[in-house]
N, C-alpha and C positions, 0 to 999 in steps of 0.2 A: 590223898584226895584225888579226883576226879580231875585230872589238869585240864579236861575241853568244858569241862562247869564253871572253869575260871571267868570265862568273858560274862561282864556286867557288876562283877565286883568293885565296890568304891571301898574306898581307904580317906580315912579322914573326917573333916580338915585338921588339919595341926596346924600349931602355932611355931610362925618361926620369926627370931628377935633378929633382928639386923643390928646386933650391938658392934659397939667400933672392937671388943677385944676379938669376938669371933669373923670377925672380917680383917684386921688383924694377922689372926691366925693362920688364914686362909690365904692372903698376899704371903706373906712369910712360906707357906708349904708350897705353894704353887710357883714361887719365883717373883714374883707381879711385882709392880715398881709401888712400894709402899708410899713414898710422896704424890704419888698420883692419887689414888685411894682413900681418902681422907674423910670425903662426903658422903660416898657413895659407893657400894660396891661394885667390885667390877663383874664385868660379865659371866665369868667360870664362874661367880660363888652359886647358881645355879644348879651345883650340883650339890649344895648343901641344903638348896630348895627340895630337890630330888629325895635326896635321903630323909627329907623330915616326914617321907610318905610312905616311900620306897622299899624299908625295913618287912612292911606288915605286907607287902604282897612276899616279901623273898624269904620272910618266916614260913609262908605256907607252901615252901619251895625246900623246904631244907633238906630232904631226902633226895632232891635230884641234883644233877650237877648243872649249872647253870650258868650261863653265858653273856654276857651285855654284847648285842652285835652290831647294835648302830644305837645312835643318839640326834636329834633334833630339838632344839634349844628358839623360842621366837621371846626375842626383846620387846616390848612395849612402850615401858619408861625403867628409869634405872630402878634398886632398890637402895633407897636414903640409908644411911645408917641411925636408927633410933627410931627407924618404926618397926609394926609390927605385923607382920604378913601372915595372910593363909593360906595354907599350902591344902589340896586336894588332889586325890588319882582315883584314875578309873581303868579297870581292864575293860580293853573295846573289843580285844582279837586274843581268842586260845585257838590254833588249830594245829591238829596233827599231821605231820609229814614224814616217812622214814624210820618212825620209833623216837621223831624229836618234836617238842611243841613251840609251835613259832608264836611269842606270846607280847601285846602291844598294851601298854603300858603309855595314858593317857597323864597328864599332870597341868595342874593348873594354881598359879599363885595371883593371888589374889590382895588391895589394901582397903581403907574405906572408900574409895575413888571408882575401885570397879579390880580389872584383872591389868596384871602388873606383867605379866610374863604367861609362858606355858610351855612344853615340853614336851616328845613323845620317843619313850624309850622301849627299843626289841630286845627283848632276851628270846637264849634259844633254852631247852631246859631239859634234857635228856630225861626217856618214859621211864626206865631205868637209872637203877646209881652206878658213874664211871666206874671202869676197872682202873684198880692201882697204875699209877704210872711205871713203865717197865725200864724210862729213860731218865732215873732220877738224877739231878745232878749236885753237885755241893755246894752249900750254903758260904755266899761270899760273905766277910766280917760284917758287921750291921752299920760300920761307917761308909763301907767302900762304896763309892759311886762310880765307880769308874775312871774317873779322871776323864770326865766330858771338857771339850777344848771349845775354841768360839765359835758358836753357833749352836752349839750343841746343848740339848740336856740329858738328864740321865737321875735316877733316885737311889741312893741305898736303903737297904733296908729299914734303917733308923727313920731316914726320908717319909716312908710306907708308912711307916706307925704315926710322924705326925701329920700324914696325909689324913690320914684314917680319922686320926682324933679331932682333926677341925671340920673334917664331913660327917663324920659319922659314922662314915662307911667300913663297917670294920666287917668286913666279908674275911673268914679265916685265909680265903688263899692269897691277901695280902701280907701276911705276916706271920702267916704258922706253916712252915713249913711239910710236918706232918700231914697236916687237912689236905697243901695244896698236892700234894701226891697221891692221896684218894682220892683225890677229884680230876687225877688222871692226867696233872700237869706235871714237869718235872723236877718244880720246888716251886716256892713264891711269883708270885707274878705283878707290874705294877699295876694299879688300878686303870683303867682304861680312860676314867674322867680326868683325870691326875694328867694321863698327857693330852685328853681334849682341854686341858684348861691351858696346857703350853702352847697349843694352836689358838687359842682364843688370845691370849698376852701376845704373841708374833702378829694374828689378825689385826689387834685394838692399836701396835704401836704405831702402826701408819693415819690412825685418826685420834683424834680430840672429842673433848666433852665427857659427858657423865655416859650416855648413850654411845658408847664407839661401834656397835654391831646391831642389827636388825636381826638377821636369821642364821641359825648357822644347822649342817647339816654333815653329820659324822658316820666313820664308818672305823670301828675296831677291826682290825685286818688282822696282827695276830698277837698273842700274849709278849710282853716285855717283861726279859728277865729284870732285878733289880743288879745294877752295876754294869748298865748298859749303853752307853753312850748313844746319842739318835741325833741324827741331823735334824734340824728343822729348815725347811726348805716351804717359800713359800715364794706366790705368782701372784698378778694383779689385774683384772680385767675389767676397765670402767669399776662398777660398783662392787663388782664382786672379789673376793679374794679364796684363793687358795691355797692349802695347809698340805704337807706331804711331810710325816715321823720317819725316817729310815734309819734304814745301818747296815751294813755286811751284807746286802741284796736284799736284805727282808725289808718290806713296805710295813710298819706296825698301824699306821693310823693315818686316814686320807679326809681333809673337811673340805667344805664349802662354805664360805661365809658370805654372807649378804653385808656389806658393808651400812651403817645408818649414813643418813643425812647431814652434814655438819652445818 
């Protein structure tokens, strides 16, 4: 299809359950401190908001190679566990640049109360399909993480898979190594929300309540192999905080978070 016809397309609403096993899941894959999480989900599950929409624009993406290059996530009220939300997207922006389309990806959740949350994510989406990756490199064991030390996190492989299954997000160049080579990376790579969710669990420990975060505003810098250890490095200023992924000089993932009100 026509990728600058995209803008104006909606997708949805879908239905998504706030059940305590898939939030649950979601502490457990992401790290997040499961005694905290009881009531309410925490803030990363967002991306499981994401994905209940998400699928059906990146279905009609499937012949190009496609990128997540930033994310913006705004808090409202928390989401309970045992209710049941609406999830809706809207494409607002398709436009072409270079042979690539800079494409904005509107999202909105919604409970009986009114709107709960909302979201707006950029993908970039080459006009063309990548060429094969020329730098492929070898697949670490599907256990190996690394051996991330304190402060640090890091996913393997296996990690990736039950990332994937509690979001949803089963984009192949998480987990099939193959795909991620056609698509011109040099094997797997971690999902990009997977580590905005570790900046969001570093953001939330410095606050209390169901609410920990107001606004948060991401930027995917570059692909994370799986068995790659990352610093998490963050800053504090009055309300705002600051998120910084690195390792080895590569910056992979820099946020912004708006701290809530306690």
């Amino acid at each position: 299809m026509d990728l600058g016809e995209l803008a104006g397309s909606e997708f949805g609403p879908r239905t998504l359950h706030v059940s305590p096993d898939g939030v649950a899941d979601f502490v457990a894959a992401t790290g997040d401190d499961a005694e905290r999480w009881t009531e309410f989900a925490p803030p990363g599950f967002m991306s499981v908001a994401l994905f209940a929409v998400a699928p059906d624009l990146l279905g009609l993406l499937y012949e190009h190679s496609v990128i997540h290059g930033d994310q913006s996530f705004t808090w409202h009220r928390p989401f309970a566990i045992g209710t049941e939300l609406s999830v809706s997207g809207v494409v607002t922006r398709s436009r072409e640049r270079g042979g690539v389309y800079f494409i904005t990806f509107e999202m909105e959740v919604k409970d009986s109360d009114g709107v709960v949350a909302a979201g707006s994510a950029g993908f970039l989406a080459a006009g063309e399909a990548a060429a094969t990756s020329s730098s492929e490199q070898a697949e670490p064991e599907a256990t190996d993480d690394g051996s991330p030390g304190q402060g640090q996190k890091a996913a393997s492989r296996g990690d990736l898979v039950r990332y994937a299954a509690a979001t949803r997000d089963w984009n192949p160049i998480h987990w099939d190594h193959d795909a991620a080579v056609e698509a011109g990376l040099p094997g797997v790579v971690a999902h990009g929300l997977l580590q905005a969710s570790w900046a969001l669990v570093e953001a939330s420990a410095t606050r209390t309540g169901d609410r920990p975060l107001a606004l948060a505003k991401i930027r995917f810098r570059s692909p994370l192999p799986p068995a790659t250890p990352v610093d998490v490095a963050s800053s504090q200023d009055g309300s705002t905080c600051s998120v910084v992924l690195s390792g080895q000089d590569v910056e992979y993932l820099s946020a912004r978070i708006e701290l809530a009100d306690e």
